[in-house]
ZAKEVO-798156 format. One line per 2 residues: number of its first residue (from 1); their letters; for each residue x, y, z of C-alpha. Coordinates in steps of 0.001 Angstrom, whole numbers, always signed. Layout:
# residues N
NUM	A	X Y Z; ...;
# end
This chain:
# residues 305
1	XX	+93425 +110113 +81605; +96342 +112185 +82487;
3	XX	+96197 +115082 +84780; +99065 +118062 +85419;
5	XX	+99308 +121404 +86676; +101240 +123645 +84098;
7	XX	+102074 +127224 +83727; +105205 +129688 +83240;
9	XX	+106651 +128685 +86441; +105794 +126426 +89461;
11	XX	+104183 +128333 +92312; +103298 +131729 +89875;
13	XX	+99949 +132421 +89568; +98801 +131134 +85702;
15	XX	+99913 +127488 +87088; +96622 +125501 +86257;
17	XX	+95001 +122366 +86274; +95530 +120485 +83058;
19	XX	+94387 +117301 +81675; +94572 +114740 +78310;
21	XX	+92401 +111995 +77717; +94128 +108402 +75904;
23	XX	+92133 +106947 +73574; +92376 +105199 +70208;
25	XX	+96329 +105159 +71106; +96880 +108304 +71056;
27	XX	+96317 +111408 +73428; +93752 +114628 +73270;
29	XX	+94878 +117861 +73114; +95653 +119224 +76699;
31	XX	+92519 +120736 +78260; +92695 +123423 +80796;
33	XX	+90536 +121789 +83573; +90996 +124223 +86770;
35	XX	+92360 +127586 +87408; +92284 +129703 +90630;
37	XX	+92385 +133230 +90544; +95652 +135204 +90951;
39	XX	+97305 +132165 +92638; +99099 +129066 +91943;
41	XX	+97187 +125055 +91838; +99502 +122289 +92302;
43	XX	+99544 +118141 +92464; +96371 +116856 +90765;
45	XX	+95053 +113097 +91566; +92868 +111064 +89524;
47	XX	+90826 +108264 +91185; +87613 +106262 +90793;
49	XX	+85592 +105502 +94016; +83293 +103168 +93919;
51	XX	+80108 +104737 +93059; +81666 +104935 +89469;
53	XX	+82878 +109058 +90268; +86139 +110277 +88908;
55	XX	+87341 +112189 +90796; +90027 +115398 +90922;
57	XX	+91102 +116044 +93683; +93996 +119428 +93648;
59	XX	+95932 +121904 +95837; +96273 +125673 +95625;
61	XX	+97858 +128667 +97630; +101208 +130384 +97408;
63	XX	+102864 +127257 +98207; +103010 +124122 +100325;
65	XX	+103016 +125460 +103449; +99534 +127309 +102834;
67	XX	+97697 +124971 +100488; +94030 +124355 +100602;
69	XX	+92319 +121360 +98472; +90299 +121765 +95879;
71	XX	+88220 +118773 +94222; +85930 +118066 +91178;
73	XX	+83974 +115071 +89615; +82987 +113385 +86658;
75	XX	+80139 +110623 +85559; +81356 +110227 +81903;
77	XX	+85206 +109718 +82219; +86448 +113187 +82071;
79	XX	+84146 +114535 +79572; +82647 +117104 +81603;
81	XX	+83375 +118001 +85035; +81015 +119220 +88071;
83	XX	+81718 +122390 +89766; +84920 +123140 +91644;
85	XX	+84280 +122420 +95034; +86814 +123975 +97469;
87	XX	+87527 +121512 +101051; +87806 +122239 +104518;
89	XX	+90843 +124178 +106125; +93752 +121273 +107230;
91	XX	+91763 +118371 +104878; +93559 +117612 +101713;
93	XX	+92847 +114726 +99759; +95241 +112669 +98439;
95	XX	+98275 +115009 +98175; +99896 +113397 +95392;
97	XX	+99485 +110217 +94241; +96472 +107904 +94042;
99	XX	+94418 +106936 +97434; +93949 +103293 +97788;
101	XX	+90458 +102435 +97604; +89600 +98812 +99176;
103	XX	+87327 +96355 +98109; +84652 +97513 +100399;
105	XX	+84584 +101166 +98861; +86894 +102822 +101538;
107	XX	+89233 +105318 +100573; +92646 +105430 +101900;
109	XX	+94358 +108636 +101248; +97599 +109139 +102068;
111	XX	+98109 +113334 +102137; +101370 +115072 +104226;
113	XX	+102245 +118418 +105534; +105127 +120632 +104923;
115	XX	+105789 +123300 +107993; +109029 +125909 +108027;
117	XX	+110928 +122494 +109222; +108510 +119841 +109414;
119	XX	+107283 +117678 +107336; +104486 +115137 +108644;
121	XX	+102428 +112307 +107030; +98936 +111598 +107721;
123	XX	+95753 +109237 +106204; +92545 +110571 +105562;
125	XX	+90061 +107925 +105507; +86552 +107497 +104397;
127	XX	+83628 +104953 +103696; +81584 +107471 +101921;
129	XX	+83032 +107837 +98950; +84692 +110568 +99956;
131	XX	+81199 +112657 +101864; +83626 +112548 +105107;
133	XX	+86738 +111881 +106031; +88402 +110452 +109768;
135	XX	+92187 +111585 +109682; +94822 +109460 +111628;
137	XX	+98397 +110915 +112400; +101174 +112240 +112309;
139	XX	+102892 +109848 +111026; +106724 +110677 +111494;
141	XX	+110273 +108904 +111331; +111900 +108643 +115052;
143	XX	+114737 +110636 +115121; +116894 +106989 +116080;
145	XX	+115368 +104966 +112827; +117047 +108080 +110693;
147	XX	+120758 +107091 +109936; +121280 +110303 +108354;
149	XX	+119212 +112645 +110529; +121867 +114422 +112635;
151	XX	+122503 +118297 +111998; +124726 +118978 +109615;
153	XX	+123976 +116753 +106410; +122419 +117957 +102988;
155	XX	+119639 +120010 +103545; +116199 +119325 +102178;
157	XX	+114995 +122218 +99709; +111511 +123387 +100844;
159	XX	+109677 +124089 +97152; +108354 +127556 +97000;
161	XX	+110975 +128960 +98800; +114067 +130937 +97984;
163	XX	+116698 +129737 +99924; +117135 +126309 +101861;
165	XX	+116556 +125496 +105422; +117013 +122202 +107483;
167	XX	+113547 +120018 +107780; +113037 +116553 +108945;
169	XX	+110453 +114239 +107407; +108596 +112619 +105591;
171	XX	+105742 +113479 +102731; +103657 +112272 +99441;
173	XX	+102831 +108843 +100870; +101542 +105809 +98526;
175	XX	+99404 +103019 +100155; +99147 +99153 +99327;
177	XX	+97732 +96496 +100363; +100101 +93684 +101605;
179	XX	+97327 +91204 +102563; +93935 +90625 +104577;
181	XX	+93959 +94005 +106534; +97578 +95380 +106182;
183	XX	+98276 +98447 +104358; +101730 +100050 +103772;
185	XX	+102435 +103159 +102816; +105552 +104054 +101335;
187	XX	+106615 +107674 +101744; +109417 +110573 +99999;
189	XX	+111438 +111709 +102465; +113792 +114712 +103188;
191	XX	+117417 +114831 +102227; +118692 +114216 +105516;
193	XX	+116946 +110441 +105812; +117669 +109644 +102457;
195	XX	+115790 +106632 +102369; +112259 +105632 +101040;
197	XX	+110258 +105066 +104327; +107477 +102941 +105103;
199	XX	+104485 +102611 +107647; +101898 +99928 +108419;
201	XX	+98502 +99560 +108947; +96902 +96293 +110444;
203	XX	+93304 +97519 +110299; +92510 +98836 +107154;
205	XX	+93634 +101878 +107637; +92247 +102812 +110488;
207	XX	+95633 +103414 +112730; +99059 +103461 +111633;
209	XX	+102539 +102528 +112963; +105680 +105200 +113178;
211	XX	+107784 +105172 +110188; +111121 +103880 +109261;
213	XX	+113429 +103493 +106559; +114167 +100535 +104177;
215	XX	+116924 +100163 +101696; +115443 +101897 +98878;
217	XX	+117449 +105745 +98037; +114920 +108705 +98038;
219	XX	+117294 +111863 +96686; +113746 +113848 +98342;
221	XX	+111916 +112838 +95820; +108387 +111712 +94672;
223	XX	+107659 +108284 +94263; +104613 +105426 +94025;
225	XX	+103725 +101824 +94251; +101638 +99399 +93440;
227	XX	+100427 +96029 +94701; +100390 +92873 +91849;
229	XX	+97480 +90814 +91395; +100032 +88353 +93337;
231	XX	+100724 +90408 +95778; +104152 +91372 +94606;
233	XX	+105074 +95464 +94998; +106390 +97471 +92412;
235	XX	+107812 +101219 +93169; +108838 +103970 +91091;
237	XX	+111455 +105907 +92270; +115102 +107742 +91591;
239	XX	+117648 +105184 +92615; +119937 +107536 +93574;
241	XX	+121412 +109468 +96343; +121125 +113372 +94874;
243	XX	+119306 +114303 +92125; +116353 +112779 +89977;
245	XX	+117930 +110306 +87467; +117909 +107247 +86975;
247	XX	+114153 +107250 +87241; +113690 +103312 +87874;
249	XX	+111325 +99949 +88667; +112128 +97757 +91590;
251	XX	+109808 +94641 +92454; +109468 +93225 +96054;
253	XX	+107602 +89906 +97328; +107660 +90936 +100787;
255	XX	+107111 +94677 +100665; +110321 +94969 +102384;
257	XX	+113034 +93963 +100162; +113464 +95588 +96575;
259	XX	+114587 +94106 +93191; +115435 +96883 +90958;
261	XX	+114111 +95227 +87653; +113763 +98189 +84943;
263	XX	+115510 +101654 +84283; +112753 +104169 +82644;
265	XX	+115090 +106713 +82142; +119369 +107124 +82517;
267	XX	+120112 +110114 +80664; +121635 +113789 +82518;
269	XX	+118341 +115506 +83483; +114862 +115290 +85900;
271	XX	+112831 +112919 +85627; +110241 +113405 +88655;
273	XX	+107108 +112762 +90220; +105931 +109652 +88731;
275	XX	+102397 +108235 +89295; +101782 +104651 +88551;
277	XX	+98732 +102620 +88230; +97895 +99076 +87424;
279	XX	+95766 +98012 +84046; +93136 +95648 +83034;
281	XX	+96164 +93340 +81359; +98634 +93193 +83805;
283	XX	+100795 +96017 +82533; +101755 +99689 +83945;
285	XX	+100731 +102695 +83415; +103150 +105489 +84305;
287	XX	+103189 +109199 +83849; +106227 +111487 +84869;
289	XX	+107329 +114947 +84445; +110352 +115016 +81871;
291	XX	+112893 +117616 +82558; +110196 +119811 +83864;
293	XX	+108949 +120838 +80742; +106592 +118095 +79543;
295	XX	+104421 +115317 +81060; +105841 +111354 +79618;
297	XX	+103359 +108003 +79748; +104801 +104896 +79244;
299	XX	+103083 +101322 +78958; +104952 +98782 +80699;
301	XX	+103963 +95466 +80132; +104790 +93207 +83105;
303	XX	+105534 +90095 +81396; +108858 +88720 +82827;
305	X	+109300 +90490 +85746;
# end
C-alpha cells in the first residue's frame, strides 16, 4: 500500500489523505482516505505493529510549525479503516517515514519539530502498540560538529512560508537497527549543515546521543534507510549539494561509511521524499514524489549489491 497527501497545492486546504493498494501487479485507483475540514493534512506513514494493526498515522494544521497528528487503523490491509482519531497536543507519530518496530513489539518513532528557526529531532517510544508513548529529546547537531553552520551560508527554506529565514537543524529522522541494542537514526538536515546526520541509541531506544554529520550530502531534503537481513544499510537520498536530483542508493557495512551503488533518477527535475521499505524477497520497495505532481514505486531487487 501506498499512502500520499494530494491536493491543488501543498499547505491549501483540499490537501488530503490519499492512498492505492498493489496487488495482482498493478495499483488501485487512488482512494481518498482522510480529509480535515478547511485545512491542510500532510506526511502520511504506513506501519504494521505487532498486533497485526495497520496503521496511519498523519499531520494537519496550516503548516509545520502548528501541526497536530492525526491517526487511523486497519485489520484487513487497508480495506476499511477505523475512525480518525486525532492525538495529543506536542505527540506526533512518526513524522515522516516508517517507525522502527523491534522484535519485541516496541515502536521506535522517530518524529521532529520545525520552530521560526529551529528545527529539533525527537523519538517517541512505545511497548503498547502504540496505547502510549515515552518521548526522549531534543535531539540536535552541536553547533562545532556543523562545518557549515556559521551565519551567512544558504538559508534553509521553512515550507509553508513565503519568504526564507535562517534555521539550524535537523528533522524527518529514520531509525535502524545496527545490532543487539543499537539504533541509529539518520536525519534531513537544514541547508546550512548540509550533511545527512546521524544519532545513536545503545538501549533500544530508550536514550539517544547528540547528532553529527557523516559524509553523505542532504540539499535539506527527505531521506530513509533501511537495515539488510545482514546488517548492511541502505539510504535513499539526493546526492547532491542544492536541489533534489540525482535521487540515489548508497549501501554501508558499518552504518558509517556509504557506497553509492544505484541512481533512481538523473534527469533536470524533483525527485523528493522517498520512503523505503524492505520485502519478503530481499528486494526494495520505494515510493517518491516525481516532480511534485505524481507519486513513483519502484521494485528494486537487491541482487548484486
Amino acid at each position: 500500500m501506498a499512502a500520499w497527501f494530494g491536493g491543488s497545492a501543498e499547505g491549501n486546504p483540499d490537501v488530503g489523505i490519499w492512498g492505492a493498494l498493489h496487488s495482482g501487479g498493478r495499483w488501485s485507483e487512488p482512494v481518498e482516505l482522510v480529509r480535515e475540514p478547511g485545512v491542510a493534512c500532510y506526511n502520511p506513514v504506513l506501519f504494521h505493529t505487532r498486533d497485526d494493526r495497520l496503521w496511519l498515522y498523519y499531520k494537519f494544521g496550516p503548516d509545520p510549525a502548528g501541526w497536530t497528528a492525526g491517526r487511523l487503523w486497519s485489520l484487513d490491509e487497508g480495506e476499511s479503516w477505523s475512525p480518525t482519531e486525532h492525538l495529543p497536543a506536542g505527540l506526533y507519530g512518526p513524522i515522516r517515514v516508517k517507525p522502527l518496530v523491534l522484535l519485541d513489539g516496541t515502536v521506535v518513532s522517530g518524529t521532529s519539530v520545525e520552530s521560526y528557526r529551529s528545527w529539533a529531532v525527537w523519538i517517541e517510544r512505545s511497548t503498547d502498540n502504540g496505547v502510549t508513548w515515552t518521548k526522549s529529546g531534543p535531539i540536535t547537531v552541536p553547533s562545532e560538529s556543523c562545518g557549515r553552520g556559521v551565519e551567512g551560508n544558504a538559508p534553509a527554506e521553512v515550507p509553508g512560508s513565503s519568504d526564507w529565514r535562517f534555521t539550524d537543524g535537523i528533522i524527518q529522522p529514520s531509525v535502524v537497527v545496527l545490532g543487539d541494542s543499537h539504533l541509529r537514526l539518520y536525519a534531513r538536515s537544514t541547508s546550512r549543515i548540509g550533511k545527512v546526520c546521524v544519532a545513536d541509541s545503545l538501549d533500544s531506544g530508550t536514550t539517544w546521543s547528540q547528532a553529527s554529520p557523516i559524509d553523505v550530502p542532504n540539499p535539506n531534503s527527505g531521506i530513509d534507510a533501511v537495515t539488510l537481513h545482514d546488517g548492511r544499510v541502505i539510504l535513499i537520498y539526493n546526492h547532491t549539494d542544492c536541489g533534489r536530483t540525482p535521487l540515489n542508493l548508497a549501501v554501508s557495512n558499518d552504518g558509517e561509511h556509504f557506497r553509492m551503488i544505484h541512481v533512481l533518477e538523473d534527469q533536470r527535475g524533483e525527485y523528493s521524499y522517498p520512503a523505503m521499505i524492505l520485502g519478503s524477497h530481499e528486494e526494495l520497495h520505494i515510493t517518491y514524489t516525481w516532480n511534485r505532481s505524481r507519486i513513483r514505486y519502484i521494485r528494486v531487487p537487491l541482487e548484486g549489491f
